[in-house]
N, C-alpha and C positions, 0 to 999 in steps of 0.2 A: 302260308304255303310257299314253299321254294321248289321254283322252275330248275331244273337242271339245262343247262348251256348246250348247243346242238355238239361244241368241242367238246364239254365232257362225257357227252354221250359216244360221241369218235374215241374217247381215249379209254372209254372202261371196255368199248369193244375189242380195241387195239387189246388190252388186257388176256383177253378171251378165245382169241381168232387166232389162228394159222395166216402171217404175213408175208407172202411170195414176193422175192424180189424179181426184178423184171428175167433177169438172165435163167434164173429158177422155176418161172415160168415158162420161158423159150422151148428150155431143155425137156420136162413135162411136154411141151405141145410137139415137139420132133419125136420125142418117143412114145408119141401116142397114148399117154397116161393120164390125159385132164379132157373135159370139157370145156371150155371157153367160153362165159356167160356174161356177154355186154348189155350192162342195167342201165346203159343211159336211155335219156329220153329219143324218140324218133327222130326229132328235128336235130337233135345232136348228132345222127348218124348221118341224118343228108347234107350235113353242113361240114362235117369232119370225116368220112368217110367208114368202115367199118374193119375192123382185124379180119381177115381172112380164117374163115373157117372157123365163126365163132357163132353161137346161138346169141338170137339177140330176146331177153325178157324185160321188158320195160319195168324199172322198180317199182313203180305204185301193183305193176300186176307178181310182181315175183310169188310173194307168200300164196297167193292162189293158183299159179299155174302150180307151185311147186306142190302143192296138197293134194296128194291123191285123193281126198276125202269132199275137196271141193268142185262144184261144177264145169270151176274153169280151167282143171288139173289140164296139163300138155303132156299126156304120156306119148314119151319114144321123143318130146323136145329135144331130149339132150340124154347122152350115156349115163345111166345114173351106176355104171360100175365103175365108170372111172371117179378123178378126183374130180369137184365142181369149183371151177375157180373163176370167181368172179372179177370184174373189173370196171370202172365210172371211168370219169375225165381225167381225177385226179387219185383218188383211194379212198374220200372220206363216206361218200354213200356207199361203195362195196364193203366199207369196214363195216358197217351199220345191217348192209345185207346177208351180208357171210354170219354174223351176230344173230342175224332174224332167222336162216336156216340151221345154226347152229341150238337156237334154243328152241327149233321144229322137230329136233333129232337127227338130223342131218348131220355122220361125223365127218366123212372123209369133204370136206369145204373148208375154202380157203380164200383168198383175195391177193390183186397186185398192186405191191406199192406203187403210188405215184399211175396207177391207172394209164389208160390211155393215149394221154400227153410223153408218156415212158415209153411205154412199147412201141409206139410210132417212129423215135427214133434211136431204136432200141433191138432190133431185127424180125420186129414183127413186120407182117406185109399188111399194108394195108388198102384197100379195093375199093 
């Protein structure tokens, strides 16, 4: 049996996904055309503080808020007509999440490089 590496699982997703660079994302968030979806964990938000004007889905609950079909779906979470673009600390779990809604049927989703640690000093605000 061969384990695939948590990197090679980052890099076939990289493969597969839509990868927003931060400035690209900016732009998307002033024109009103994305949701903003921070899958870090909670202690990562009270310790680093959060993007302004971002939905926060913890990754271990992503694939079930985002399931309509599940108990723990969050309808009205987040604009599901815009694009869904998600973000971590750094990109390698929003690569990995952007990959898990993408193979839910989820098309318009995407992810930012470099995550969090980017945007923050990058012209995101953060609160």
């Amino acid at each position: 049996m061969t384990i695939k590496s948590s990197q090679e699982l980052v890099e076939n997703a990289l493969q597969e996904i839509k990868t927003l660079s931060v400035d690209d994302a900016l732009k998307l968030v002033k024109e009103d055309k994305c949701s903003l979806v921070d899958i870090r964990d909670i202690r990562e938000l009270d310790k680093e503080g959060r993007i302004d004007n971002s939905a926060h889905i913890p990754r271990g609950m992503l694939e079930f808020w985002m399931d309509p079909q599940s108990a723990y779906f969050k309808n009205g979470k987040i604009d599901m007509k815009k694009e869904i673009v998600l973000f971590c600390a750094g990109g390698l779990r929003s690569a990995l999440a952007t990959k898990s809604l993408k193979d839910m049927g989820y098309k318009n989703v995407s992810h930012i490089d470099g995550g969090f640690s980017s945007m923050k000093n990058n012209g995101f605000k953060v609160v």
